[in-house]
Backbone as CSV, one residue per row, in Angstrom:
resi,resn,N_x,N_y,N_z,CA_x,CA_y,CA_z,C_x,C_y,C_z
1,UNK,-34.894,2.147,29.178,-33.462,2.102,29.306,-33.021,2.048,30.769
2,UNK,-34.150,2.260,31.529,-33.162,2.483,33.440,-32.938,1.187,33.390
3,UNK,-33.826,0.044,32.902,-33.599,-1.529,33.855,-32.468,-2.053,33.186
4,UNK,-31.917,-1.628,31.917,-30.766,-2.030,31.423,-29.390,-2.108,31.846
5,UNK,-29.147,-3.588,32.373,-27.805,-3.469,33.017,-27.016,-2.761,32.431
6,UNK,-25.676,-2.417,33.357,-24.739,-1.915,33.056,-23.619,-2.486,32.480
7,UNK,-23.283,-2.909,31.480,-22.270,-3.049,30.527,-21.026,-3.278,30.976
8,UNK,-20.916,-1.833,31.490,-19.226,-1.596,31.811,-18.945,-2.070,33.314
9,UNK,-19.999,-2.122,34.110,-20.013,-3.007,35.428,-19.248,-4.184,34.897
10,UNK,-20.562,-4.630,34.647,-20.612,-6.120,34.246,-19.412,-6.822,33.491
11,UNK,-18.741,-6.023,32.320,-17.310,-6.273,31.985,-16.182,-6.271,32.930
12,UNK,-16.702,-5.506,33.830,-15.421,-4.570,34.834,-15.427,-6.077,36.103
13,UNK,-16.838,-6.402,36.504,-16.894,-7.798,37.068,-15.992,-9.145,36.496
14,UNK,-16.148,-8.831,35.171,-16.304,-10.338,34.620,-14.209,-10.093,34.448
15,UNK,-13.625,-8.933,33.790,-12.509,-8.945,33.874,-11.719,-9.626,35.248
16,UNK,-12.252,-8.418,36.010,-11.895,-9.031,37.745,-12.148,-10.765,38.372
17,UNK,-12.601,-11.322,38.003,-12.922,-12.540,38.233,-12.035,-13.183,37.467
18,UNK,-11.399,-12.959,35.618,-10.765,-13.699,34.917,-9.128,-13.286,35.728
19,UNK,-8.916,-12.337,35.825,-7.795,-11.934,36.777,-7.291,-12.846,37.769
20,UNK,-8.418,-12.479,38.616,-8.135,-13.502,39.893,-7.815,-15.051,39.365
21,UNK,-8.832,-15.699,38.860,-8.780,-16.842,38.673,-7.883,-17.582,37.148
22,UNK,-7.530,-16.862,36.708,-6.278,-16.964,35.677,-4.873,-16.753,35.906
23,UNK,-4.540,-15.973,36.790,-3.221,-15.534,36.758,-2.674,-14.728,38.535
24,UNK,-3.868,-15.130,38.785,-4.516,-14.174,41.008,-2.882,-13.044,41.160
25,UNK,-3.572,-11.977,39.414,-2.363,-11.156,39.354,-3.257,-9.621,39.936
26,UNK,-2.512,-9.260,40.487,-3.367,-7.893,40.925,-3.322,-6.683,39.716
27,UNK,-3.949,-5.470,39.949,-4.572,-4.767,38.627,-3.216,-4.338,38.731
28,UNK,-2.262,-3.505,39.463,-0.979,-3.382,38.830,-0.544,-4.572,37.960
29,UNK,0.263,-5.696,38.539,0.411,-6.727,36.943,-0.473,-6.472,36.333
30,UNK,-1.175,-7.194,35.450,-1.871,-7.061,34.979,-1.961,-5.843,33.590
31,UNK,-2.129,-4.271,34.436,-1.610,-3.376,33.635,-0.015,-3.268,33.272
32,UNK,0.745,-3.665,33.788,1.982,-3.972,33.550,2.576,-4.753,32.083
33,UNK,1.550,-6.112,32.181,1.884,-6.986,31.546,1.133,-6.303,29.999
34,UNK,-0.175,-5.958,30.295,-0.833,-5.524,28.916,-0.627,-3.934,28.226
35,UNK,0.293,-3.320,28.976,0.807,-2.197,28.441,0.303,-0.801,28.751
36,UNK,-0.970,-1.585,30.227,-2.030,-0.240,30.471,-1.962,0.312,31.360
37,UNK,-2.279,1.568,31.370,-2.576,2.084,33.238,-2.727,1.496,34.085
38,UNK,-2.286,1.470,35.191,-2.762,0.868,36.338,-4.202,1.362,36.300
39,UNK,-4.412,2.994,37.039,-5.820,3.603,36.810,-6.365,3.296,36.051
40,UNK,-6.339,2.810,34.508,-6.827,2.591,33.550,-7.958,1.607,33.905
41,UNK,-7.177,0.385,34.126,-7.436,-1.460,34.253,-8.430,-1.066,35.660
42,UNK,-8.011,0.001,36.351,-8.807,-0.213,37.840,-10.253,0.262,37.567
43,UNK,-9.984,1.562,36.722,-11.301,2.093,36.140,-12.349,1.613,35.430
44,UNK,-11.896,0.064,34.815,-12.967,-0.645,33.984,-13.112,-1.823,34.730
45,UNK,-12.225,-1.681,35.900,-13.038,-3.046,36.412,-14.188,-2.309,37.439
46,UNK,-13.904,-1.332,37.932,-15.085,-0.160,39.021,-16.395,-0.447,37.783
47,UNK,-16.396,-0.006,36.775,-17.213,-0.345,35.402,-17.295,1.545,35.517
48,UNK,-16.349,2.426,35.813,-15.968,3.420,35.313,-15.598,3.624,34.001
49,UNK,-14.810,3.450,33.366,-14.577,3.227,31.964,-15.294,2.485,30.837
50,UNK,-15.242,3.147,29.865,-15.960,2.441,28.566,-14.904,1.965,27.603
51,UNK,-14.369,0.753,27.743,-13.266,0.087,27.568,-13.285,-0.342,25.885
52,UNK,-12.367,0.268,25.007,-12.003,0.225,23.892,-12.024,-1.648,23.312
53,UNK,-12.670,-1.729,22.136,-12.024,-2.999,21.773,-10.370,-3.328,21.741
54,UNK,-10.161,-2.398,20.942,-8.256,-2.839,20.904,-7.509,-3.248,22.351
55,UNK,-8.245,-2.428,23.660,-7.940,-2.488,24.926,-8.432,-4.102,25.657
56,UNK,-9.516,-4.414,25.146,-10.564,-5.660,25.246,-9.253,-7.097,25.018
57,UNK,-8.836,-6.792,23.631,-7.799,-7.925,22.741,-6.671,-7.637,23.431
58,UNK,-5.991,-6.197,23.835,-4.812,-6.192,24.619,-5.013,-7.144,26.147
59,UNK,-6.276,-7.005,27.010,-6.657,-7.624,28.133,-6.618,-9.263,28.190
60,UNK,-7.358,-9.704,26.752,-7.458,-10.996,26.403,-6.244,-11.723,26.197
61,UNK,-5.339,-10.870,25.283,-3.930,-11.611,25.103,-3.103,-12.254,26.055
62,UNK,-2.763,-10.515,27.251,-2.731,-10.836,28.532,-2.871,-11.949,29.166
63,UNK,-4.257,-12.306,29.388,-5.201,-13.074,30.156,-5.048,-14.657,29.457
64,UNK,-4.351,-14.603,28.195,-4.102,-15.651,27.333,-5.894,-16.449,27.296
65,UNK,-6.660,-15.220,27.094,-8.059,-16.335,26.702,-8.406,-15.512,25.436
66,UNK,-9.852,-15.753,24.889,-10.152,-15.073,23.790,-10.879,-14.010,24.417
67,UNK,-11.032,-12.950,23.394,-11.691,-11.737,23.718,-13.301,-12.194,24.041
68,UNK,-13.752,-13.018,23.338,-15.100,-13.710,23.512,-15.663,-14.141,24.973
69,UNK,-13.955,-14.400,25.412,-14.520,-14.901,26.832,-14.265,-13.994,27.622
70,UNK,-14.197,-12.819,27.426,-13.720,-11.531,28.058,-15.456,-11.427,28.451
71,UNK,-16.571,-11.390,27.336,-17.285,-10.748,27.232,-18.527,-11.344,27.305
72,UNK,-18.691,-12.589,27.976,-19.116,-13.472,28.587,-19.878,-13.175,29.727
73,UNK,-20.372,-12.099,29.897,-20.734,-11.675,31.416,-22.392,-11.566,31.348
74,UNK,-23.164,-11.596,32.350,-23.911,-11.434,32.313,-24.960,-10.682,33.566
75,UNK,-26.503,-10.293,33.742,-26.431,-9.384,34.820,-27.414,-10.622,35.243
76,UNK,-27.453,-10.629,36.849,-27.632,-12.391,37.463,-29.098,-11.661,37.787
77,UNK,-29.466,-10.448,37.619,-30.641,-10.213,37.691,-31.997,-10.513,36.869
78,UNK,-31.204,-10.985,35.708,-32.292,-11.187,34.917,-32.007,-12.718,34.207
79,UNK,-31.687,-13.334,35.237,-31.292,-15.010,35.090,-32.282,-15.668,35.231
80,UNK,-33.349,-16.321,34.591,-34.582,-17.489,35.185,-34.141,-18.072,36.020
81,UNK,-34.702,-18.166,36.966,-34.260,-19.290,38.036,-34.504,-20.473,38.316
């Protein structure tokens, strides 16, 4: 279990990147628009938080993509090269 990426990183990455490059709204918008904490949204993109599905579909709606592509992430460490 140690070499097993981290999840909530890796979501917390992949959110932050759809952010920027969807809407280059900062984590205040963002939580604004989807109904969440500021701290909240900041905490799962740190990959502090273990981010609820219902929270996942609230982010996606937001983000106007699917939750699928929320979750799209991957750890570049264990990419063939």
């Amino acid at each position: 279990m140690e070499n097993d990426p981290d999840v909530c990183a890796l979501f917390g990455k992949r959110l932050s990147i759809l952010r920027k490059e969807k809407k280059s709204w900062s984590q205040e918008k963002l939580a604004y628009e989807s109904g969440l904490a500021r701290s909240y949204v900041s905490g799962v993109e740190r990959g502090i938080r273990n981010i609820s599905l219902k929270n996942i579909c609230k982010l996606a709606d937001t983000l106007e993509v699917s939750p699928a592509e929320l979750l799209m992430f991957f750890d570049e460490k264990n990419i063939e090269k």
